[in-house]
TORKOL-4160 file (C-alpha; in steps of 0.2 Angstrom, whole numbers, padded with zeros to 4 digits, m for minus):
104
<pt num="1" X="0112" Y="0189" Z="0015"/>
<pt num="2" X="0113" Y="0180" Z="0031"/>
<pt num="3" X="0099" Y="0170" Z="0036"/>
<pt num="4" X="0093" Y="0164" Z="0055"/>
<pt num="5" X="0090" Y="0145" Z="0053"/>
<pt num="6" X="0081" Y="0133" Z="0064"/>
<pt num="7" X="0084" Y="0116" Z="0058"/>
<pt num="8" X="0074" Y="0101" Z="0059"/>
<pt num="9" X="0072" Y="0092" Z="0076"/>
<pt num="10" X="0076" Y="0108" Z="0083"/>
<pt num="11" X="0064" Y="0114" Z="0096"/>
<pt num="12" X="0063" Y="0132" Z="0102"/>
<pt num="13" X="0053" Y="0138" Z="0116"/>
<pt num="14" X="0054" Y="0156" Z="0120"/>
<pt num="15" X="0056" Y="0172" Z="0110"/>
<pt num="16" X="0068" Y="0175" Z="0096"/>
<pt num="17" X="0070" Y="0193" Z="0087"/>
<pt num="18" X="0083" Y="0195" Z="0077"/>
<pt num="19" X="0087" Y="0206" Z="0061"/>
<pt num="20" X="0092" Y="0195" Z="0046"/>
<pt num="21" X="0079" Y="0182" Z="0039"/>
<pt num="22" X="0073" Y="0167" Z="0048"/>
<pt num="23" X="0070" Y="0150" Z="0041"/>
<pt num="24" X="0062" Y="0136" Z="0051"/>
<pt num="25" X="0065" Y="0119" Z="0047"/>
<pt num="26" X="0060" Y="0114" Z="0065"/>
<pt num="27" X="0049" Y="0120" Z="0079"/>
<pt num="28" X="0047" Y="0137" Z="0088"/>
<pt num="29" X="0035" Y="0141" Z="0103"/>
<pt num="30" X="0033" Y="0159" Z="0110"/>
<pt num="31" X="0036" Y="0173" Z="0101"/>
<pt num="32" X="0045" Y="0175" Z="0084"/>
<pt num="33" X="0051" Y="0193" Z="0076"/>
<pt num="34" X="0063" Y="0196" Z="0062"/>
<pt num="35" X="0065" Y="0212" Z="0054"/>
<pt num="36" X="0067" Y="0205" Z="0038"/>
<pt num="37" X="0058" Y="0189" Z="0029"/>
<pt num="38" X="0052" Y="0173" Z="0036"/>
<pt num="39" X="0052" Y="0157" Z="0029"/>
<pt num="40" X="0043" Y="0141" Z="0037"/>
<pt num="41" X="0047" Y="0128" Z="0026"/>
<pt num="42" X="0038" Y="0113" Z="0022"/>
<pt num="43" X="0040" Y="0101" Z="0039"/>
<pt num="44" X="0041" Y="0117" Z="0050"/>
<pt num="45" X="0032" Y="0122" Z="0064"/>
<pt num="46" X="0028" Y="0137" Z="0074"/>
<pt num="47" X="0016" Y="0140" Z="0088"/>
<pt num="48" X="0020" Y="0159" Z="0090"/>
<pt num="49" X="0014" Y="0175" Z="0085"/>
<pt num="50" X="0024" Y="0179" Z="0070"/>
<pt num="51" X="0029" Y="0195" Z="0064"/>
<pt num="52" X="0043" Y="0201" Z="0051"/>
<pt num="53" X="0046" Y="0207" Z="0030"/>
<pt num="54" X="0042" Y="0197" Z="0019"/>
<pt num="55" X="0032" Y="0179" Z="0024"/>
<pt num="56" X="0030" Y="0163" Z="0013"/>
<pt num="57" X="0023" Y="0148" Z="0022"/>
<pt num="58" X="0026" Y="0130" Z="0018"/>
<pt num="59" X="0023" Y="0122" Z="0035"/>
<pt num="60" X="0010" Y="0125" Z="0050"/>
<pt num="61" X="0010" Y="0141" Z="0059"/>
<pt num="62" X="m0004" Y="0145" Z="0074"/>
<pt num="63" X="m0005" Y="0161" Z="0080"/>
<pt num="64" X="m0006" Y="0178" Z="0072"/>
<pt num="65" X="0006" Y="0184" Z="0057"/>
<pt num="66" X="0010" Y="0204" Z="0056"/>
<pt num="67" X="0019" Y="0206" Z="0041"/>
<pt num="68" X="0026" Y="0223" Z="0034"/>
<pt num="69" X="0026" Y="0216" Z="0015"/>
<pt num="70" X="0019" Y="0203" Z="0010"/>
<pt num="71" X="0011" Y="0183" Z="0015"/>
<pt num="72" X="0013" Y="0168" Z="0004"/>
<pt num="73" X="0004" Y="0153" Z="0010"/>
<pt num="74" X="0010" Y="0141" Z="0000"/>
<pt num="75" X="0002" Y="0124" Z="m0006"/>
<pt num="76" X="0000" Y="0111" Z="0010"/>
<pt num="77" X="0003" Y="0125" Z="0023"/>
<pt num="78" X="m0008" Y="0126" Z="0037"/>
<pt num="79" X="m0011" Y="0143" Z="0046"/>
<pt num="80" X="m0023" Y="0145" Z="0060"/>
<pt num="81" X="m0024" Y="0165" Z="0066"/>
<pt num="82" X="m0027" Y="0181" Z="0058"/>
<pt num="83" X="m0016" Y="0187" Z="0046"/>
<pt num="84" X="m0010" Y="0205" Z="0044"/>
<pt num="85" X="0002" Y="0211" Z="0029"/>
<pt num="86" X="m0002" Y="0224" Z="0014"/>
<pt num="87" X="m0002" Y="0209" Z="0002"/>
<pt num="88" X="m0007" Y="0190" Z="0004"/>
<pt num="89" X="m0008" Y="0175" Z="m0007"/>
<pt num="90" X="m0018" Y="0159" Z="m0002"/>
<pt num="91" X="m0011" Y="0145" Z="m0015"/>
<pt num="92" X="m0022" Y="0129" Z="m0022"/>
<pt num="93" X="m0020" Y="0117" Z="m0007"/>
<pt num="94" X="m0017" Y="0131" Z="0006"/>
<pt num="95" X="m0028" Y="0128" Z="0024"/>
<pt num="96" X="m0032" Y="0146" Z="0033"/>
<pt num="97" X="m0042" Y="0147" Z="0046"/>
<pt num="98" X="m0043" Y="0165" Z="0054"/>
<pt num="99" X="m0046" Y="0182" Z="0048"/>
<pt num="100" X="m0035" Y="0196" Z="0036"/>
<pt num="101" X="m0032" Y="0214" Z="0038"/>
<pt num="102" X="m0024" Y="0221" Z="0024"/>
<pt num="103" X="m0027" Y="0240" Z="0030"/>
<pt num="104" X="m0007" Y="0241" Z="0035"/>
């Protein structure tokens, strides 16, 4: 499957909606939706409201995360905003700051 890739030193501002699977490597400021997964690798950063499938976190986000599946925060992420999705995992070594609402 294709994949929407942001790479690192990349900086977005704006809003980006698109229907394949988003992996940022880089920086997005605004507003980010994907109909399918999202992956913000270890490096990455977003300062958006995030929203999408499937979400697994390795880097920073700050702002809110709606997911229609699932969220992985993954060990050394740091997520600050509340976090929507049927599922969640918060790994060893995760930060979260904010609040969950798993009523989707």
């Amino acid at each position: 499957m294709a994949s929407t890739v942001i790479g690192a030193g990349i900086t977005v501002d704006g809003e980006i909606t698109t229907d394949e699977d988003v992996v940022v490597q880089g920086t997005v400021r605004g507003k980010l939706t994907a109909k399918d997964g999202i992956v913000v690798e270890h490096g990455g950063s977003v300062e958006a409201d995030i929203a999408g499938g499937a979400m697994s976190i390795a880097g920073a986000v700050t702002g809110n995360v709606t997911s229609s599946d699932r969220v992985d925060l993954q060990p050394g992420s740091k997520v600050v905003g509340n976090v929507k999705a049927t599922r969640i995992t918060i790994a060893d070594g995760a930060q979260f700051k904010g609040n969950v609402d798993m009523d989707v």
